[in-house]
C-alpha positions as CSV (number, residue, x, y, z in Angstrom):
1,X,75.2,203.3,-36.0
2,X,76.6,202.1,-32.6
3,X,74.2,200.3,-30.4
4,X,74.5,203.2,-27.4
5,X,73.8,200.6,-24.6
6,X,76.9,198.5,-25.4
7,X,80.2,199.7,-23.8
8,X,82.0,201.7,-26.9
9,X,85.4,200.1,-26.6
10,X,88.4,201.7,-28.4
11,X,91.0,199.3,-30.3
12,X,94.4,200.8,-31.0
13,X,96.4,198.9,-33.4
14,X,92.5,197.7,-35.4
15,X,94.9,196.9,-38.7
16,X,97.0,194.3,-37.2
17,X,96.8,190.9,-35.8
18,X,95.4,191.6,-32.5
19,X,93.2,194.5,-33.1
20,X,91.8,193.2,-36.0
21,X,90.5,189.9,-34.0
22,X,89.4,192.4,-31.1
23,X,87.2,194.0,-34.1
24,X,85.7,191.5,-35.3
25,X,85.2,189.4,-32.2
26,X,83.9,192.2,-29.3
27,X,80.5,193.1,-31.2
28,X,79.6,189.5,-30.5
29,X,80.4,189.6,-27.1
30,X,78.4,192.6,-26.3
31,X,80.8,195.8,-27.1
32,X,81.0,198.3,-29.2
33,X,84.1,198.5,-30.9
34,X,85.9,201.3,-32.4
35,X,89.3,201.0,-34.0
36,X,92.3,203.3,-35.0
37,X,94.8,202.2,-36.7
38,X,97.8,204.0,-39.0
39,X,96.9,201.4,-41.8
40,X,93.4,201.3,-43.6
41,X,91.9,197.9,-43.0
42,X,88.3,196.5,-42.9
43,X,89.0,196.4,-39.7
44,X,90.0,200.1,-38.6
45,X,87.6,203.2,-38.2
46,X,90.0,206.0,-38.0
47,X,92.8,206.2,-39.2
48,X,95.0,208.0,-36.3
49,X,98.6,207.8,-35.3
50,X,99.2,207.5,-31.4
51,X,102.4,209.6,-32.0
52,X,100.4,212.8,-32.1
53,X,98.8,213.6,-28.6
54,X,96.1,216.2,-30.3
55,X,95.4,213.5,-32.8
56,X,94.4,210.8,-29.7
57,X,92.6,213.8,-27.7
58,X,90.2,214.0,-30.7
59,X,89.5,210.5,-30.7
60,X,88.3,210.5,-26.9
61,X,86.4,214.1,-27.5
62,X,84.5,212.8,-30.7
63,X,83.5,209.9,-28.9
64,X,82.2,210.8,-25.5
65,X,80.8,207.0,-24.3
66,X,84.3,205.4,-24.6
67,X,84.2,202.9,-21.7
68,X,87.8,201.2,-21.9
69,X,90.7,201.7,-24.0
70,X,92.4,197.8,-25.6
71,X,96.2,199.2,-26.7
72,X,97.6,197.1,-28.8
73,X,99.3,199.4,-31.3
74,X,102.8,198.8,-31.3
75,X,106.4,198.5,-33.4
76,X,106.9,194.9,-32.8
77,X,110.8,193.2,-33.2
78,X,110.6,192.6,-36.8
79,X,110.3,196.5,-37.1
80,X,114.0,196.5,-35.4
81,X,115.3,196.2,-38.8
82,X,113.8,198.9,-40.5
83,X,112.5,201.2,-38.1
84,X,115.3,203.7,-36.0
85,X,115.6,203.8,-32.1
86,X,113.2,207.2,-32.0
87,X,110.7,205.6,-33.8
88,X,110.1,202.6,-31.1
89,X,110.1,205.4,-28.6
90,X,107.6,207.9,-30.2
91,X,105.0,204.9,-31.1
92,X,105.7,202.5,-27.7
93,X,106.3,204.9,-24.9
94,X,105.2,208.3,-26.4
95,X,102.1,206.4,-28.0
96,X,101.1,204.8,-24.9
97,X,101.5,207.7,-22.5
98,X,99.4,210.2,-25.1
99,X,96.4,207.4,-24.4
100,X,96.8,207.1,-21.0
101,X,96.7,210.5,-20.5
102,X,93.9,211.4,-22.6
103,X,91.9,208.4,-21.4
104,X,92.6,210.1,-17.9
105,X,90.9,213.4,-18.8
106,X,88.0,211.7,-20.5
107,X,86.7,210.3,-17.3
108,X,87.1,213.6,-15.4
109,X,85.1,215.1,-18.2
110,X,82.8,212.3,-17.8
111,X,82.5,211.1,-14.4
112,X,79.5,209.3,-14.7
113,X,81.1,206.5,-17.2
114,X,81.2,203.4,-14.7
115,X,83.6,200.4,-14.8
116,X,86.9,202.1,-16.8
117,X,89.5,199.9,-17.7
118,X,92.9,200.6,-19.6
119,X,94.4,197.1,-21.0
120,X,97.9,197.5,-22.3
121,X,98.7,194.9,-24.8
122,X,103.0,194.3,-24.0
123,X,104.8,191.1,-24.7
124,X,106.7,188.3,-23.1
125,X,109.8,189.8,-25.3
126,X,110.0,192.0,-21.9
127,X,111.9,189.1,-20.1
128,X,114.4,189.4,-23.0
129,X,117.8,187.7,-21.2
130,X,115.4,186.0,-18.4
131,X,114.1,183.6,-21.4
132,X,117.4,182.1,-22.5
133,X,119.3,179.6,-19.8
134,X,122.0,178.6,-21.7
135,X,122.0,174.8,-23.2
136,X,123.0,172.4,-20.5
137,X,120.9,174.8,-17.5
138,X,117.3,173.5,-16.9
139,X,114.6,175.6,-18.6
140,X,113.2,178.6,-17.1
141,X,110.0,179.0,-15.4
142,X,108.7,182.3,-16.6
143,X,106.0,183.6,-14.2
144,X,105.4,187.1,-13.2
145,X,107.7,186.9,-10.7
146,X,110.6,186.8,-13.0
147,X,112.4,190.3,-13.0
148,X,112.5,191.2,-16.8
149,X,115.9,191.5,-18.8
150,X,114.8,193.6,-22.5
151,X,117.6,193.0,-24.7
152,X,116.8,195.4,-28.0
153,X,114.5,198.7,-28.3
154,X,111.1,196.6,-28.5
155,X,111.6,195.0,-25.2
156,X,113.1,198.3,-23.6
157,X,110.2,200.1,-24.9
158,X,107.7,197.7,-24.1
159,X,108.9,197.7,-20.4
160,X,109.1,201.3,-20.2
161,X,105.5,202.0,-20.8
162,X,104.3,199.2,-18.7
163,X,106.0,201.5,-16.1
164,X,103.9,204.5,-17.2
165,X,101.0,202.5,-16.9
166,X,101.5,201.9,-13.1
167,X,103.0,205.9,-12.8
168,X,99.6,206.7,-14.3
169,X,97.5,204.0,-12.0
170,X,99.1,205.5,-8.9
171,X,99.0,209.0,-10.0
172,X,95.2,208.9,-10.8
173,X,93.6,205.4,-9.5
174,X,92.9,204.5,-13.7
175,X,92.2,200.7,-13.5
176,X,95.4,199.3,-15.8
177,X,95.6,195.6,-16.7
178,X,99.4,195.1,-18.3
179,X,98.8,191.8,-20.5
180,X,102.5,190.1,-21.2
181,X,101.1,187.7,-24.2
182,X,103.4,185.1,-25.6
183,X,103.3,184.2,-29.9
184,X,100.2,184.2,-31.6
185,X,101.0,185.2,-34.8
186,X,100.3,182.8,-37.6
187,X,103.5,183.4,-39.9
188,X,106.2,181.4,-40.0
189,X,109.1,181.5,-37.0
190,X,111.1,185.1,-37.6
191,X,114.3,182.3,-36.6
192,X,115.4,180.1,-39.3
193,X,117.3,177.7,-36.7
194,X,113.8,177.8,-35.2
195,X,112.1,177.0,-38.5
196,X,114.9,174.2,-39.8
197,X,114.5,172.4,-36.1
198,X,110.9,171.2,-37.3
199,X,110.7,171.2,-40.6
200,X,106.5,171.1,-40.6
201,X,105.2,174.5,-39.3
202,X,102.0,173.2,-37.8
203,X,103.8,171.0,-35.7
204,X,106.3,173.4,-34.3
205,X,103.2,175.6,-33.6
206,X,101.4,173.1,-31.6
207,X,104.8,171.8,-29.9
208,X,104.8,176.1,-28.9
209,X,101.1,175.6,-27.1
210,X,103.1,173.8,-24.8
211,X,105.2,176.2,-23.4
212,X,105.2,179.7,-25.3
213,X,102.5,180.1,-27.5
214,X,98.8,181.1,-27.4
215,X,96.0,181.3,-29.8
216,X,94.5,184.7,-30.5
217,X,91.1,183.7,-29.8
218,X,92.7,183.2,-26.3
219,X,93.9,186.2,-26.3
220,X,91.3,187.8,-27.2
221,X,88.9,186.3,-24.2
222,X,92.2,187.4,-21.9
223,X,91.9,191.0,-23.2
224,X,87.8,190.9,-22.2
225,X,88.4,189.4,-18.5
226,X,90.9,192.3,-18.0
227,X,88.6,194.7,-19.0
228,X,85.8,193.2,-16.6
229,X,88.3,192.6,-13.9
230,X,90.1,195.8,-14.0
231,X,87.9,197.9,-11.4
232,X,88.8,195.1,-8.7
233,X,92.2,194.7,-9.6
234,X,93.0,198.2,-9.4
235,X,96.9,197.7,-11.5
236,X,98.3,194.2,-12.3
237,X,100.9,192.5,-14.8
238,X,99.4,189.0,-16.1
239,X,101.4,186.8,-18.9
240,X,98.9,185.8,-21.0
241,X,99.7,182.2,-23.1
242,X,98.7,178.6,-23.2
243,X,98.6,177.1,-19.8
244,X,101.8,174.5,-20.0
245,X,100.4,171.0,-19.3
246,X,103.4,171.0,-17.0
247,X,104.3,171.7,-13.5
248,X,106.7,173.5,-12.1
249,X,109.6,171.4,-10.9
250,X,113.9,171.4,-10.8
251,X,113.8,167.6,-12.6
252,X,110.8,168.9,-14.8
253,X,112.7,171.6,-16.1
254,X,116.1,169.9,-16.5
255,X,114.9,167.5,-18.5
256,X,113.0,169.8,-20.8
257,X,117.0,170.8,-21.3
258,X,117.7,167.3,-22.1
259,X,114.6,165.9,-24.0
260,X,111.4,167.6,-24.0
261,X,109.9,165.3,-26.0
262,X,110.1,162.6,-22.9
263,X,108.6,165.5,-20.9
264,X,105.5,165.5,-23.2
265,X,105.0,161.9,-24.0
266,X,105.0,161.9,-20.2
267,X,102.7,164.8,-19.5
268,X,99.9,164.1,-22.4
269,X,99.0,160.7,-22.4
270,X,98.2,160.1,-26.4
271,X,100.4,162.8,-27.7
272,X,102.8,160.3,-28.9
273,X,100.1,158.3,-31.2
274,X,98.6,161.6,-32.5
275,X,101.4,163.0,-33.4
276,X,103.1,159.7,-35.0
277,X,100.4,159.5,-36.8
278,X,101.2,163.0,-38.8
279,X,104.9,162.2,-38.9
280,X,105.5,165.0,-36.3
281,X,108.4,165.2,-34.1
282,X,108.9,166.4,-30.6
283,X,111.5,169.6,-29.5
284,X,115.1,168.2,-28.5
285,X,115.6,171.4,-26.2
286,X,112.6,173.4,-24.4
287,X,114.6,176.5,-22.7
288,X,111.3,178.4,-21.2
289,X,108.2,177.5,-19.8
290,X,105.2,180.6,-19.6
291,X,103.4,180.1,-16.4
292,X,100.1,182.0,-17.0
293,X,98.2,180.6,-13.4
294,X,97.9,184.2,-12.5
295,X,95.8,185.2,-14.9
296,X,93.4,182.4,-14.8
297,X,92.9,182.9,-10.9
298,X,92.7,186.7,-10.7
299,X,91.3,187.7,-14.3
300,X,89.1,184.6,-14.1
301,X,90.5,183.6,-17.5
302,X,89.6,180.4,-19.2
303,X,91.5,179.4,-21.7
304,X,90.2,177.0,-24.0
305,X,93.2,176.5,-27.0
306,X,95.9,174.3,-24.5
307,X,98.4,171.9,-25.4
308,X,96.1,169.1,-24.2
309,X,92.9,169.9,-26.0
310,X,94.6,170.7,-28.9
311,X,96.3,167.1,-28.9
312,X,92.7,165.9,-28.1
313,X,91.2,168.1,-31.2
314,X,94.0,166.4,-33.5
315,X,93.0,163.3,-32.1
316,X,89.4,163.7,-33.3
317,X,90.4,164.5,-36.4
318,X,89.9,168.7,-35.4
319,X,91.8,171.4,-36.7
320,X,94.4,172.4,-34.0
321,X,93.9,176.2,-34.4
322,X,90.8,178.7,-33.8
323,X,88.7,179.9,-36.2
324,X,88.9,183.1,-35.4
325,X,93.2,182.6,-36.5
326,X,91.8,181.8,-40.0
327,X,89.7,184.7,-40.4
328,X,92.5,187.4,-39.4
329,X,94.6,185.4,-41.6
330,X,98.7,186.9,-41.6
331,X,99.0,190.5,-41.6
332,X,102.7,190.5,-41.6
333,X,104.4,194.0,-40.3
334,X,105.4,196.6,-43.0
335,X,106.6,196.0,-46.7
336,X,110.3,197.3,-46.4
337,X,112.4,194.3,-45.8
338,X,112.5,190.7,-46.7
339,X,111.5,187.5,-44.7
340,X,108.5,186.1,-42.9
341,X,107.1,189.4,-41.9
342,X,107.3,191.1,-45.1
343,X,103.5,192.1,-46.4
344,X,103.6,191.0,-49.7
């Protein structure tokens, strides 16, 4: 039975990466978790498909204490292959909009729930043509700044209900915090270039800390501040991934064109023993930088799995990933196609 006097927190998306670590982190850290999900999982309560408005409605009306509403349900890219235009549209905008709105008429019906907060779970894939200078052009610095450019139907569709999330903000004053997170998924990269250029996975992984990946753990803790920090915020975008242990500079970024390997060496004092002593290699080309400094001052989030401590961690002998990455494991996406992705 749920413990009444935590906040009952619902978790769209409970089967996958993501919403599975929300699951089994948030009773730990005080909430009250419940999760739907369109794929049966340890993990997932309901079984409910955000497609169908009536079907999110019910959730909301059978559970009157909801507090806050994690959305992180989604067709990712490696769906593009099997899944048609519609179907992004129906599950990312559709989806989306059918929880925002229900959400919405929750907390008329119950205006004595304090402290609301809608977190939108979209991805760094919204940039899309921003993230890729051409070789020979110095890197980009992605912050928030940076005007996206989707290029395929999981960007577009990601973008589009970001901008439902502010309609329904300024519409109704709902407390929306848009979280852009970078990789965290465990599986192998979905680009065999990607995959051939390091040959060792881990240490393409950790190289990725660097500049556009973050642990789930991480995210995880980002998802909580936004929740806590939505009421002040009011309606804000955030990119959520490791910290780079860089700073933002024209020489900086075009020698992460050139060699970002002598940006590293440079930037991490021991990273060059550590990693020697694994037979790791640094990236040739680094063509985007994730500057998540918003987040950390206005949602007061702390990451803790960075390029630096994870160098330090590997150093010590330490594994370089969370536990919390072990014990989701890799979910992969659907069992219709072939490659990385593919649940097995």
């Amino acid at each position: 039975m749920a413990n009444e006097q935590a906040p009952l927190i619902l978790v769209t998306g409970s089967s996958g990466h993501l919403g599975s670590a929300l699951m089994l982190s948030l009773p730990s850290l005080g909430f009250t978790p419940i999760g739907v999900d369109i794929l049966p999982s340890p993990t997932t309560t309901f079984l409910v498909d955000i497609t169908s408005a009536p079907a999110v409605q019910s959730i909301f009306d059978s559970h009157p204490h909801i507090t806050a509403v994690i959305h992180t349900a989604t067709l990712h890219k490696p769906h593009i292959g099997s899944h048609p235009k519609s179907a992004f549209i129906a599950t990312n905008i559709s989806g989306t909009l059918h929880l925002l709105e229900a959400f919405t008429t929750h907390l008329t019906a119950h205006p004595t729930i304090s402290n609301p907060a809608f977190v939108f779970v979209s991805t760094t894939s919204a940039f899309g043509s921003a993230l890729s200078p051409p070789p020979g052009a110095p890197a980009a610095w992605i912050d928030e700044s940076v005007a996206p450019r989707p290029k395929n139907i999981y960007g577009t569709t990601k973008l589009a209900a970001e901008d439902l999330c502010a309609v329904v903000h300024k519409e109704t004053g709902l407390p929306v915090i848009v979280l852009r997170t970078s990789r965290f998924f465990p599986e192998a990269d979905d680009d065999a270039d990607r995959r051939a250029e390091l040959v060792d996975d881990d240490n393409l992984k950790v190289c990725e800390l660097a500049y556009r990946r973050v642990d789930i753990a991480d995210v995880v803790s980002a998802c909580v501040c936004a929740m806590r920090r939505a009421a002040a915020v009011g309606f804000g975008k955030y990119i959520i991934s490791a910290p780079p242990p860089v700073e933002r500079g024209e020489e900086v970024l075009r020698m992460l064109d050139r060699d970002a390997g002598v940006v590293m060496r440079q930037a991490v004092p021991g990273v060059e023993q550590v990693f020697g002593e694994r037979g790791w290699e640094f990236l040739g080309r680094v063509d985007r930088v994730y500057d998540s400094a918003k987040a950390v001052k206005e949602l007061f989030w702390e990451p803790e799995w960075t390029f630096e401590r994870v160098v330090e961690r590997l150093r010590r002998g330490e594994g370089w990933r969370s536990e919390l990455t072990e014990r989701v494991g890799r979910k992969g996406y659907h069992a219709v196609s072939t490659g990385v992705y593919t649940v097995r």
